[in-house]
Each structure stands twice: as structure tokens, then as C-alpha cells.
N, C-alpha and C positions, 0 to 999 in steps of 0.2 A: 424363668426370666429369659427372655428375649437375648438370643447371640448378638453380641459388638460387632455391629458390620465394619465400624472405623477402625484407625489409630495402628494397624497394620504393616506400617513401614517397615518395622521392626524384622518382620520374618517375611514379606513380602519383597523381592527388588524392584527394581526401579525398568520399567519397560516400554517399549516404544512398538508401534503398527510394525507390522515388518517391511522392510525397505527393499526393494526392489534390486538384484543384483546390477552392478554400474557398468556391466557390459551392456545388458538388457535396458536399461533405461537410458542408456545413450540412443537408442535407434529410434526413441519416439519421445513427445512431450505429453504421454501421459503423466500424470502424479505418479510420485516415485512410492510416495507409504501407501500401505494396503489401509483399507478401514479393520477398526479394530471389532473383533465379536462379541456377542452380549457380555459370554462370562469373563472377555479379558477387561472387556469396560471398567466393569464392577468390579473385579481383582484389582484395577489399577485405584480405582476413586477411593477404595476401600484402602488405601495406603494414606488419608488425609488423616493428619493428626487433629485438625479440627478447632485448630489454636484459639486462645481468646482475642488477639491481636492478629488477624489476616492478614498478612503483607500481601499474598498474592493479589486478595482484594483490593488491596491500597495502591501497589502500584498500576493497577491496572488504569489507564484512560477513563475506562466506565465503569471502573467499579463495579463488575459483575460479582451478583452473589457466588463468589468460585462455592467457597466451602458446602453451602446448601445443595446448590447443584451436584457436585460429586457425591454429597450422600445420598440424596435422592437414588443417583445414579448407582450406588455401591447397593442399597435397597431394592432395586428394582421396579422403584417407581418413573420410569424412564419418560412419560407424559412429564410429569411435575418437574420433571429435572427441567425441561425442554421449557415448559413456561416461566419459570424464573429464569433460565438464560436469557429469552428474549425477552426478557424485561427491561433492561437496561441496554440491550444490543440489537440493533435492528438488522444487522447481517454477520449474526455469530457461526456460520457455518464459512463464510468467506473469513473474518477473525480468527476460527480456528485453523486455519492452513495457511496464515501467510502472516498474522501479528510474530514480531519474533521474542516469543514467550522466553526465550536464553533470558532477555535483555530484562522485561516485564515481570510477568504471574512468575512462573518457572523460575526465572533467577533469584527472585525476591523470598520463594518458599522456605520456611522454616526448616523442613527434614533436610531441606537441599544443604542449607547452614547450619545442621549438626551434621551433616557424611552420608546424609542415608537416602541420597536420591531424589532429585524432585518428584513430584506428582507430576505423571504426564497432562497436565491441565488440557494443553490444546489439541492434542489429539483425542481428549473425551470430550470436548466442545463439540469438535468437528464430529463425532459420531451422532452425538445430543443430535444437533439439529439436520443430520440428512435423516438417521430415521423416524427424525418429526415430516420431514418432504416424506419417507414413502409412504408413511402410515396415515397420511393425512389430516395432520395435528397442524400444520399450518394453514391457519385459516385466513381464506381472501378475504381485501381489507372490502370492510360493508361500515359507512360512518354510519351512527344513528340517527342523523338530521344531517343536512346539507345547511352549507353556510354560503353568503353572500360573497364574502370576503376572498379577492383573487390575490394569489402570487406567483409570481416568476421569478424563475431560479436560473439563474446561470451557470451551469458547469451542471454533465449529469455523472459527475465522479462520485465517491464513497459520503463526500459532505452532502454534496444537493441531496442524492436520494437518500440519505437517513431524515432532514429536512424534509423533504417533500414526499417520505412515509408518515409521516407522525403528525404533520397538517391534515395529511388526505384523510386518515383516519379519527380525523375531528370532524371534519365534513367540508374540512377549509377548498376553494377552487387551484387546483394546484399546476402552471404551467412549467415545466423544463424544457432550456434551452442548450443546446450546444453542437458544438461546431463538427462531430464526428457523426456517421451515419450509423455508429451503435450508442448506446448510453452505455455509463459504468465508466469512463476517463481511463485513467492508468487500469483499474482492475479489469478493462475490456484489451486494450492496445499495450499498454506498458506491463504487464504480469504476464509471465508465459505461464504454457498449461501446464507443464509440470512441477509448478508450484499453486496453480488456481483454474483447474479448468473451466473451461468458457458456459459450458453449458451452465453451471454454477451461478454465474453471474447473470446471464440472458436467464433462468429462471424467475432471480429475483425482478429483473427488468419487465414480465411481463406478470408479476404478481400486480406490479403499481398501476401499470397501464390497464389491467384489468380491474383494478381497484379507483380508476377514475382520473390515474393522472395523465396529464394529457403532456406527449414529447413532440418538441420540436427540433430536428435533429437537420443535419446537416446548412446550421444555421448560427453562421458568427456575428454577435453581438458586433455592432461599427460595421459592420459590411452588407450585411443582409435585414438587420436591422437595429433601429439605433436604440442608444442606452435612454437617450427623452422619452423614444414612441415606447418602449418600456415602462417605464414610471408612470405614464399617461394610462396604459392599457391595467396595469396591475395595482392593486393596492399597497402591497409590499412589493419589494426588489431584494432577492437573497444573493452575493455574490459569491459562486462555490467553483471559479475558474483553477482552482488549484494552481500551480507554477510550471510551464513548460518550455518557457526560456534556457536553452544549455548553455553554463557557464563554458565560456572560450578559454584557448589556452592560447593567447601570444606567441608563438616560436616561429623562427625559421622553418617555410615552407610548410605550415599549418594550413593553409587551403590546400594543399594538391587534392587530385584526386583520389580516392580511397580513406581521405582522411572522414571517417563519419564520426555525428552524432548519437549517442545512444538511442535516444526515444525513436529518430529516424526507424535502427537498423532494428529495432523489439516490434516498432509498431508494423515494420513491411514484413516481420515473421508472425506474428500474431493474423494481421489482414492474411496471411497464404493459407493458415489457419480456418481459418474460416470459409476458403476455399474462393478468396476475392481475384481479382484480375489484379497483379501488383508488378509492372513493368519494371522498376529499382530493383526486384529481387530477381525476375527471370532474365534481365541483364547480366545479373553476377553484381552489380554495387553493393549491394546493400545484403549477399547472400554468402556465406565463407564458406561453402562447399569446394573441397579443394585447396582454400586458401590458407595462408599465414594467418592465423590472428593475435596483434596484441591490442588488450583491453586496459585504460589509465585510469585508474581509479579504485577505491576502498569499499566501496558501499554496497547495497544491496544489487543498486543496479548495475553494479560493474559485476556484482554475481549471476544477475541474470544474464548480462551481455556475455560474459561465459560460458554458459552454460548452454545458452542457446546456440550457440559456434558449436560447440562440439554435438550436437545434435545433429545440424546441419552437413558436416561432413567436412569440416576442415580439420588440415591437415596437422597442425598445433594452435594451439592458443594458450599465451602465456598472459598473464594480468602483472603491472605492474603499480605498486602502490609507492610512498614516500616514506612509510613508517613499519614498522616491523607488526607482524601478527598478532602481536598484545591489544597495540593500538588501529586495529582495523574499525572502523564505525560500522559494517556490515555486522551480520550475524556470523558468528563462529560457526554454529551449524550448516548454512549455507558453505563457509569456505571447505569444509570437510567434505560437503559433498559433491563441490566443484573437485575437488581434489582425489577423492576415489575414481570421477569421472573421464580425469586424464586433464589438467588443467594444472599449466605449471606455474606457480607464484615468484614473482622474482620481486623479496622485499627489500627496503631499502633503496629502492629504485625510483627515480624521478626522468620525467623528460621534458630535454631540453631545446628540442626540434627534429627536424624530419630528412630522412635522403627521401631524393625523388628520382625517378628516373625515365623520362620520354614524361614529363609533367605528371605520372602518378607516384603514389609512394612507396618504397621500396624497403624504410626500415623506421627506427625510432632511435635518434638520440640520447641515450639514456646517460645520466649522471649519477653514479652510488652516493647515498647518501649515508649518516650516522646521527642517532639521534644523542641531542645535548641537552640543554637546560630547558625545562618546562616551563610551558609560556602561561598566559592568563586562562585558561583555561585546566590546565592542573598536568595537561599532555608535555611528554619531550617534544622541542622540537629538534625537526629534521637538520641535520649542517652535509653540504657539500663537500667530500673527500676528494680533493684536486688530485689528477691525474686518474683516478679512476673509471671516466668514460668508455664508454662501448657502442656498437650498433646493434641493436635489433633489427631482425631482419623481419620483415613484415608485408603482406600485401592489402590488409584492411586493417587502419587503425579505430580503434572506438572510444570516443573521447565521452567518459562517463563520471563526468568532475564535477555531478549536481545540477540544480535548478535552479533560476533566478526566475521574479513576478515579470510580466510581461509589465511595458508602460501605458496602464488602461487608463488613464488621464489621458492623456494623448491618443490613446486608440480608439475610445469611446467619446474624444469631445467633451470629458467633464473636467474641466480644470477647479470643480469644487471639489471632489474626491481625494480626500486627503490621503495620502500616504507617506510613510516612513522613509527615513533614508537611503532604505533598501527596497523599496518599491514595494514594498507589502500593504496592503489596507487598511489604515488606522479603525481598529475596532475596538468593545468591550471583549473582553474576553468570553467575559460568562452571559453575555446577549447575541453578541454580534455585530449588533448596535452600532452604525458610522456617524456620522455627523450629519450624514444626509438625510430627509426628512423619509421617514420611511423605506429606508435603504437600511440593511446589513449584509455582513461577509462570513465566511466561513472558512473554515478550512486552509490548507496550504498559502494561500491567496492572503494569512492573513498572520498564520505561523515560522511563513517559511517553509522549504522541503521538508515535510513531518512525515509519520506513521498515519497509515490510513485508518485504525483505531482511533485516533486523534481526532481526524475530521468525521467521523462517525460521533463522538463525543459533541463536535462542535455543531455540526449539523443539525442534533438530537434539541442540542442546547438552546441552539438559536431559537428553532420551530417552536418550542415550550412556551420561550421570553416571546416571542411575535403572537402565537395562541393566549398568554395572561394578557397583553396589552389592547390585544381583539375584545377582552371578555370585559376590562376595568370601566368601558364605557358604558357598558350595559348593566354593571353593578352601581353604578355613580345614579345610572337615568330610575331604576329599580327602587335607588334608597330617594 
């Protein structure tokens, strides 16, 4: 009888890639985890109890086969693992290093919920498919017929191009448009390398283009060209704009200068990155080398705005949130590593405006706060402890308070374009589907600031429901 490769938790512990010392990984924005080796892959996947009821499965956005995959993998059948991953994920190698499996797969596991450790899921993801890249199991996309049928996609973020893989490889004509001179959205400008490097992403970017999809890049919708000559030119219309509007914070002396926006100060490190001409940063605006930094905000992106500071070479960087660390919306893992990093958390903290001095800023008003009685969502909320005020001292504030939709009714000239109270895109969920005649949305654009899993999901979703509606006609003309 054949040895039990699973169900190993028991005597196996619970292990992660090895992580990078945080002296050493502060001087660069490589990825901090090393890749994991054959035999620790397999030691780890070989710890899936294999349950009858997957949570990991269930919580996941796409419902990847986790449990298959890891046996595969715990087997040594390392091909077969990698084709059922991409089965259901069209960029499960970018998912395995940046979805935050705490929240998802990982947190949701079984073993993790008796004591015995998650299954490291996402770092055996992330092995799965780069050594499908080197061994050359990923195969360019080749449709088996070409199809008549054009679409254009706007936004070439994590939604368009799952979208506009999974068209192209029906034979569908597939154009993407948008506004930055790389494709990939946030996973190209908004993700620093040390949690996704770039080459990663420009990989996949020229898997599609070599696979027939055709980008239009440096090119905003309402400006360069319009949302009609679109709809004219294309059969379908997918909206995959994501949300890059940053929510403002009203206070006192909230313009000075130094006061930045997140996506600004991520995307002028990413572009130097790349090795671009970026005047905001070689001024020092937009650059904390030397500087003060305090970063306002909980979330991921106030992780990355962190983290990326202390790379750069400033001199502290403290993050201030409103709620204490229970209730952080970021990934915990993330804040532990901003934290080994040299990144000092000051929770309980809110601000309430800005010193300025010669018209830039010089610190943060800060107000302690105490959490009380839980609001409609199930969280304490924050209350105000009068007298407790202080200044931060600062010389680059980074206001990382979230995303709001841009107003594309108004930017685009469509006043049919319905949207929500909050400026998101009235769609179906599980199509995409607007009210527009041949028009759908995707993605952030239509969720809200979400998980790029999400629009992966959504993306996926869409291109499916626009591919059956392409084919019902030609079953209808058949019968």
C-alpha cells in the first residue's frame, strides 16, 4: 500500500519561505520570502487534512481547487498541480504573493481552527506557478478559431486583463485601453516590489499581447478618446477602471505642501522603479529619503506607504490609525512586517489637521482616541478623549484613507450610465451586465475598493457571461 502523503499536520509544523533579515530587506524592494524548495513545498502541502467541507476553498473569491492542488503538489505531481491552479485563476502566481490569505484561504483552514497551524496555501501557490514559468508549462495563449466579435476594455488592471485573457483565448478580438503607459493598474504603479515584483506582472502583460491582445496604453477614455467612438468601434464595452479617486480629509491646512496622496507617492516609487524620469521624486516631494514620515491610515495601503518610506531612506515613519490593532482592515501580517522593519504604530490615533511652516507641513494634529460602542457594522467605534491632543512632527504627510469611483458619467459624457450613491457602476454581480446596451463593469469600479482576487473573479466572470451571450445567437440560428 502506497504511503499517505496527506493529513500530516499532526507531526509536521506549520512553515513559511524563509523571510529575508529586516535590516537586509530594508535596503531594497526586492520580495522579502525566498521561494520555497521542492521538498519543503511537498512537506508543507502534505500537512492538508483534506477535509470534506474546504473552507479554504469557500472562502476563496475563485474558489480554487486549494485541497487538489496541494496534493498534487505534496505527490510530486507538480505539472498537474499547476493546471488545476490555473484553472479557475488567471494570475495565481501574482494571488499567491499579495491576496491576503490571514483574512481568506489561511485564515479560514481547518487545522488553523483546531491549533495546528494553517497550510501555508499561498506560498505553495506562488511556487505552483513560477515553476510552471520556468519549466515552461505555461502555454501562450493560441485561440483555436478567431472570432468576429470585438471588445474593449477599459482599465488594464487585475479585472480587464483576467477579462481580456479568457476572451482572447476563445478567439474573441480583444482591445484594452488605459490611461498609464504600462498595463497591470495598481499591480504595475500601486504594489511595490517587495511585495510583487514588476517583472512578474510585465510577464503576464506580454503573455496577452503576444497572445493577440491588442493595448492601448497611454490613453484616457474622455480625453483621448470618447466613451460613443468606443461603443461604435467595439461590440462589447467592459468597464474595468478600478477606483483611483483618494478620499480627502477636510482639516486645517490639509493642502500645504508635503501633504501627499498615497497612490501619488507609491506610483512616483514604482515609475523610479522602473528606471522612469520622475521629477516629483528627484525634487524630494514625493521622495522621504531623509524625511519625517507620518502615514493616516489602516489598510493595506497605508502598509505599503510605509514600508516603501523606510526603504527610501527616511528618517522615521510612524503610521497613525483610529482604532487599535484588533481592528486594523490591513493584513496583520503586513503590519508585523512593517514592524520588524522599523515602523512605529501609533494606535488610537486620529488627525485632526496640520502645522505648516513657510506654507509646508511641519507636523500632524493628532487626537487620541478610545474605542466605545460598536457601530452597524459589528466594530467599536472610535470616541475622542478631550485633552489628549499632541503634534506630530513630520515633513511628508501621506493621506492613505482609501478610494472613491471617479465621476464617469460626467467624465465620459454618459448621463445614461447609472450609478450608485457612491459612484460605483450599477452592475449584475455575477455578469457585469449595466443597463447599457452592450456595456458591462467590473471590478473595483463596481465593488468598491476591493481585493484584486475579487476583480480577478469579476473579470473571469464577466468574459464567461459576454462569451455565452456571443454563442446563444448562433444556437437559436442552429436550432
Amino acid at each position: 500500500m502506497a504511503k499517505q502523503p496527506m493529513l500530516k499536520f499532526v507531526t509536521v509544523e506549520r512553515d513559511m519561505p524563509q523571510k529575508r533579515e529586516a535590516q537586509l530587506r530594508r535596503e531594497d524592494f526586492n520580495e522579502i520570502y525566498a521561494e520555497f524548495a521542492q521538498a519543503k513545498a511537498k512537506e508543507q502541502s502534505s500537512r492538508c487534512s483534506q477535509c470534506g467541507v474546504p473552507y479554504c476553498q469557500t472562502h476563496c473569491p475563485l474558489h480554487n481547487n486549494i485541497p487538489d492542488w496541494l496534493r498534487l503538489t505534496a505527490e510530486g505531481r507538480l505539472q498537474e498541480a499547476y493546471e488545476v491552479s490555473q484553472a479557475t485563476n488567471t494570475f495565481p502566481e501574482i494571488c499567491g504573493r499579495i491576496c491576503p490569505q490571514d483574512r481568506l484561504c489561511e485564515g479560514n483552514c481547518v487545522i488553523e481552527q483546531s491549533g495546528h497551524g494553517t497550510v501555508t496555501i499561498g506560498a505553495v501557490e506562488k511556487y505552483i506557478t513560477d515553476t510552471a514559468w520556468e519549466e515552461g508549462w505555461v502555454l501562450p495563449i493560441k485561440p483555436s478559431s478567431e472570432r468576429a466579435e470585438s471588445v474593449g476594455i477599459i482599465g488594464a488592471g487585475p479585472g480587464g486583463l483576467a477579462a481580456a485573457d479568457v476572451l482572447r483565448r476563445a478567439g474573441v478580438q480583444v482591445t484594452v485601453y488605459d490611461r498609464y503607459d504600462r498595463a497591470g493598474g495598481l499591480l504595475t504603479y500601486g504594489i511595490p516590489g517587495f511585495k510583487l515584483e514588476k517583472d512578474v506582472v510585465m510577464r503576464r502583460n506580454d503573455q496577452l499581447a503576444q497572445g493577440g491582445v491588442t493595448f492601448e496604453l497611454n490613453c484616457t477614455v474622455g480625453k483621448n478618446i470618447s466613451f460613443a467612438d468606443l461603443r461604435a468601434k467595439h461590440d462589447v464595452i467592459i468597464i474595468a477602471t478600478g477606483v483611483y479617486k483618494s478620499r480627502d480629509l477636510t482639516a486645517p491646512n490639509s493642502t500645504s505642501k508635503g501633504v501627499v496622496r498615497a497612490i501619488d507617492f507609491l506610483t512616483a516609487s514604482n515609475r523610479k522603479s522602473f528606471g522612469d524620469d520622475v521629477p516629483e521624486f528627484d525634487s524630494g516631494e514625493l521622495n522621504a529619503n531623509g524625511k519625517r514620515i507620518v502615514v493616516i491610515g489602516g489598510g493595506d495601503t497605508a502598509m505599503d506607504c510605509v514600508r516603501t518610506s523606510i526603504r527610501q531612506g527616511a528618517t522615521s515613519v510612524k503610521c497613525l490609525y483610529r482604532r487599535d490593532r484588533a481592528n486594523m482592515p490591513g493584513s496583520q501580517r503586513e503590519v508585523q512586517n512593517a514592524e520588524e522593519e522599523g515602523v512605529v504604530f501609533e494606535w488610537l490615533s486620529a488627525p485632526k489637521g496640520f502645522t505648516e511652516k513657510d506654507g509646508a507641513v511641519s507636523g500632524v494634529m493628532v487626537q487620541k482616541m478610545r474605542l466605545g460602542a460598536a457601530d452597524a457594522t459589528g466594530r467599536q467605534s472610535p470616541e475622542i478623549i478631550e485633552g489628549a491632543d499632541y503634534v506630530e512632527d513630520a515633513d511628508i504627510v501621506i493621506m492613505a484613507l482609501g478610494f472613491e469611483p471617479e465621476a464617469l458619467p460626467t467624465l465620459w459624457d454618459q448621463p445614461d450610465l447609472e450609478v450608485t450613491r457612491w459612484g460605483t457602476v450599477m452592475a449584475e454581480f455575477t455578469s457585469g451586465k449595466t443597463a447599457m446596451d452592450g456595456v458591462y463593469a467590473v471590478g473595483d469600479i463596481v465593488r468598491g475598493a476591493s481585493l484584486v482576487v475579487w476583480a480577478i473573479r469579476d473579470g473571469r466572470d464577466c468574459a464567461n457571461a459576454i462569451l455565452q451571450q456571443m454563442t446563444a445567437p448562433q444556437q437559436v440560428a442552429a436550432e
